[in-house]
N, C-alpha and C positions, 0 to 999 in steps of 0.2 A: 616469461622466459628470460628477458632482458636481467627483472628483478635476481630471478636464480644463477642467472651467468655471473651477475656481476658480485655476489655474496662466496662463489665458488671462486671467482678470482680474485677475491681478498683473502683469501686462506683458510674459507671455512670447510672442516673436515666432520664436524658433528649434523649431522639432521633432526637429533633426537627434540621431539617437539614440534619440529616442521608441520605442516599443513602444505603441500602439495594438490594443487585442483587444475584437471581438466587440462593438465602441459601434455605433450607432444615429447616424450623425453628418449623418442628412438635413436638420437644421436646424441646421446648425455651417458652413453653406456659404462664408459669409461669414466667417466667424473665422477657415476654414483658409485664404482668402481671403490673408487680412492675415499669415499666418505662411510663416517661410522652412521649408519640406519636404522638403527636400533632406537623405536620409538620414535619413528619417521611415521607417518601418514599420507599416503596417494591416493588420493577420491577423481576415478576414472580418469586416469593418467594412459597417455600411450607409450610401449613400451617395445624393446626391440625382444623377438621370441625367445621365449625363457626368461625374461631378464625379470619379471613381475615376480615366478616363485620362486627367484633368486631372493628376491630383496625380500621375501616371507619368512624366507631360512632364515636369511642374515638381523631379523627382529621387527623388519618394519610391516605396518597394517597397511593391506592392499586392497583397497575395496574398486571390484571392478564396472567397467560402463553397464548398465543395467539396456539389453536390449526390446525388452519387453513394452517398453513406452517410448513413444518417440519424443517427449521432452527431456531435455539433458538435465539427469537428477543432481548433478553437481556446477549448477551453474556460478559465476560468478558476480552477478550483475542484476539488478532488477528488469525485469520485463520494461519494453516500451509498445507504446501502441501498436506501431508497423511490424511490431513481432508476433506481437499474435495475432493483429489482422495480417496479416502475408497475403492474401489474396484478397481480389476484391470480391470472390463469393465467400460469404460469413463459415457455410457447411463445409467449404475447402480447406478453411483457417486451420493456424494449429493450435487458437484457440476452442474452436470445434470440435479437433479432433481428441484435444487433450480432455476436453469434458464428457465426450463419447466414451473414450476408455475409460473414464473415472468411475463411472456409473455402472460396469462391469470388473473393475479391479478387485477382486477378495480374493486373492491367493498371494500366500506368503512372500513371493515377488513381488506382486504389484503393491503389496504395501507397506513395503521395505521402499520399492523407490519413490513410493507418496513422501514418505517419513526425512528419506535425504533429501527430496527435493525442497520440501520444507523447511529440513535446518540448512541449507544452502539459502532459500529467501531468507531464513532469519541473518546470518553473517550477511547478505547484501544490504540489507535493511539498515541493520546496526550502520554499514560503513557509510550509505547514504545521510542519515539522518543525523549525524555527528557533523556538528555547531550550525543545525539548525534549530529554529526554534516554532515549532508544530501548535496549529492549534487546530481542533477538530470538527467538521460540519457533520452530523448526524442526522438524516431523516427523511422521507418517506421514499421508496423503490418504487411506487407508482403513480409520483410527478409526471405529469405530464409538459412538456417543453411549452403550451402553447394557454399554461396555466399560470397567472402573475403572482402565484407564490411560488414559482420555478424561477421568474425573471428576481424575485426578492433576494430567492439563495445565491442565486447568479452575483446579484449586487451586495449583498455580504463578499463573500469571495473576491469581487474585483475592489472591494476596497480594503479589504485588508491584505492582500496577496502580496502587496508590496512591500509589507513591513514582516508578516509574520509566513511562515511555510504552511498551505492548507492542505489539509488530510481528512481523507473520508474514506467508507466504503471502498470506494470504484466505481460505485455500479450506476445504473441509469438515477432518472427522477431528480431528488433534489443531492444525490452523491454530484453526479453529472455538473448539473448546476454549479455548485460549489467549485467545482475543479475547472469549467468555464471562464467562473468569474476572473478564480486565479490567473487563469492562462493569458488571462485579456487585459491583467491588472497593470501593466506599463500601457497599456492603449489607451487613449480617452474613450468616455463614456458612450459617444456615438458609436464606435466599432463595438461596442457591449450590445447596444442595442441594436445593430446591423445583424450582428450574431444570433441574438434571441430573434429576431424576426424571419431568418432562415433555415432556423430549427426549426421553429415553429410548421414548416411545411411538411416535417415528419416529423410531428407529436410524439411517437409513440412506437419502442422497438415492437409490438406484440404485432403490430400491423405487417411489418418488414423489418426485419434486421439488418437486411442490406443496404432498406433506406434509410435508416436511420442512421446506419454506418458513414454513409455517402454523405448526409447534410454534415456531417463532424466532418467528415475529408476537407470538404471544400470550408469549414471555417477555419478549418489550421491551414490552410495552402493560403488563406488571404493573410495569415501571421504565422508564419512556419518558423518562429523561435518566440516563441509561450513562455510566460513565466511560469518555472519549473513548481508544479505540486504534487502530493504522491495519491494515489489508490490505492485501497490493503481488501479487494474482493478474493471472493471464495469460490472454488466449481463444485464446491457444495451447493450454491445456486447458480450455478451455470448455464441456466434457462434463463437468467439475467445480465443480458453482457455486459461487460466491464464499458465502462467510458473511454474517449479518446482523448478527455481534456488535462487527465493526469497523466503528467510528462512519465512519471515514475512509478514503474506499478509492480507490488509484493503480492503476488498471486496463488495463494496458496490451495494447497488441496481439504487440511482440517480447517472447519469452520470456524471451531471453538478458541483454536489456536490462533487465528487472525482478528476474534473480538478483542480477544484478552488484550494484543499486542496495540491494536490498536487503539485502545483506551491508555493502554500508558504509555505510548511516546506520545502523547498529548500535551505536553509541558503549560503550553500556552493557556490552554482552557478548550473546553468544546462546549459549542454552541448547537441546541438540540432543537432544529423543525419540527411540527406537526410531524408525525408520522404513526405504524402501526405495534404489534408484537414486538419486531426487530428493535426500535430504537427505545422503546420502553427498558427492555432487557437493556439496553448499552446505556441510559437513562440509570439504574440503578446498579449496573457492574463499574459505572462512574462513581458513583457513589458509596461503592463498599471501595473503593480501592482509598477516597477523600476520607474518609468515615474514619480510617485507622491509620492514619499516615500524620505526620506533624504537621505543623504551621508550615515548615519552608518545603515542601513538597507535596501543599496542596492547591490543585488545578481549578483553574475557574470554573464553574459550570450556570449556561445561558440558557435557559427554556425560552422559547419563543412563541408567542401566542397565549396569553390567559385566560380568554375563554376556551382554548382546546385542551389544557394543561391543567384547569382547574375545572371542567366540568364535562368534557367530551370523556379525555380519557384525564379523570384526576390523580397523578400522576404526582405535581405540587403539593398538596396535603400533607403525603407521607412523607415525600423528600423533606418539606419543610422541616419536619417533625424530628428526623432522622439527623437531619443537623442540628435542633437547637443545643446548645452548649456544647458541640463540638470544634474545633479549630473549622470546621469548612464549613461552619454556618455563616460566617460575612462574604464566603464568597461563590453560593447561590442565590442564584437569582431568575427572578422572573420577569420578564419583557414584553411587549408587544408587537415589537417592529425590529427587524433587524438592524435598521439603524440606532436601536437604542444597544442591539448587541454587541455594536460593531465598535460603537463609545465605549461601552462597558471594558471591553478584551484590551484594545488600543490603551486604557488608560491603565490596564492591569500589565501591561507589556509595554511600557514606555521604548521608545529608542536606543539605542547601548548608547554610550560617549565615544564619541571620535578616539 
């Protein structure tokens, strides 16, 4: 509002182009009044009565609050934790509740306000991730906390959190993990490992998702300002809840639409865990985006594990194959330890200069 006061009191009389979301503009009656709207845009704006198919006459598109969901399809901002846990029972959440109605949404309302709510998280998205520099943890959704290739993910994350911005999934396992590490990466390594040891007391949301909920509580209340990472989950798995250790979370309704994006704000590179289906597929939609892209717009990418990658699920082979003599064949690779990953990224992402 402040923004729109102060652009009307420097003399501006055209809106054509505007993007309006989510104002309050019942006492702007008059201002909109005096301005040409013609090719204005209001995404669930409030309005004093009448005055919305005023501004329909006068040329501008008025897309109204959608009441059928109770998430705001035109939000401004990316989700944070305590917003969609709001309560401390999980099924009270409005994370809960929004996955409940998703799973019944197929009428032409409901997925019209899938659709805005979606291109609403892509503008928050876009505005968050502008001059950061993203690199990506990928893999497996049923890590369990109390498994030291959860503590490994955890330790990628907390060592690179400091330099680079980490982004995953959202969701439990080694997403989790990864967003952990980050969260704890200004901590020393003992509060990392404080943390993994009282996770570790709820292994596992399938058990309770309350508990699981709760052991996250109480590790961000011992560091209640986290170095900020993002989550890019879906309530396409919504039987999977999002983590608490991504400050930042783009929570969308299409699935497909959250892989995509999420492979390519990746700048920095992503680094791929053991995992199943899931990261296989995000494993080679990496790899078609690297495959046809130049030299200066091609992404690291870290497999981790060579005997899981070259003979559990062989995976390497084909990648290998699929890069020779393209620009992103120097920069695949395959690893063992995530500290070899963690070298590999760091030195592909040096520090900017002062």
């Amino acid at each position: 509002m402040a923004d729109l006061d102060d652009r009307l009191a420097a003399g501006a009389t055209s809106l054509s182009g505007w993007w309006l979301t989510s104002l309050d503009l019942r006492d702007r009656t008059a201002a909109l009044a005096g301005c040409d709207v013609a090719g204005a845009t209001f995404l669930g704006c409030t309005f004093a009565p009448g005055e919305d198919a005023r501004l329909g006459e006068r040329g501008a598109l008025v897309l109204p609050t959608l009441h059928s969901v109770s998430l705001n399809t035109y939000r401004t901002r990316l989700y944070a934790p305590d917003e969609l846990y709001d309560t401390p029972t999980y099924l009270k959440s409005q994370d809960a509740h929004a996955y409940a109605w998703s799973r019944h949404a197929t009428d032409r309302d409901a997925l019209l306000a899938q659709t805005l709510h979606d291109h609403a998280i892509d503008d928050a998205l876009a505005e968050w991730v502008t001059g950061r520099r993203l690199v990506g943890v990928m893999g497996g959704h049923a890590l369990q906390r109390d498994d030291p290739a959860y503590a490994d993910a955890a330790r990628f994350g907390h060592r690179v959190g400091g330099r680079l911005t980490v982004a995953t999934g959202g969701g439990p396992g080694a997403m989790e993990a990864a967003n952990l590490g980050a969260y704890l990466s200004r901590q020393p390594t003992a509060s990392l490992d404080d943390a993994l040891a009282h996770l570790a007391v709820a292994p596992s949301f399938q058990a309770s998702i309350d508990g699981w909920l709760a052991a996250a509580r109480i590790v961000r209340e011992a560091c209640p300002k986290g170095t900020k990472s993002l989550g890019i989950p879906t309530w396409h798995y919504g039987h999977e809840p999002t983590n608490m250790f991504a400050t930042a979370i783009a929570k969308y309704f299409r699935n497909a639409l959250r892989e995509a994006i999420l492979v390519q704000i990746c700048a920095a590179g992503i680094v791929f865990l053991p995992g199943a289906a899931g990261t296989v597929q995000e494993v080679f939609q990496d790899a078609c985006e690297n495959y046809y892209a130049d030299e200066s717009s091609v992404a690291p990418m870290v497999l981790v594990g060579a005997a899981y990658w070259t003979e559990t699920v062989p995976a390497w082979p084909l990648l290998r194959s699929l890069a020779a003599g393209r620009a992103m064949e120097k920069y695949v690779h395959l690893v063992d330890t995530v500290e070899e990953a963690t070298d590999l990224l760091l030195a592909e992402n040096p520090p900017s200069s002062p």
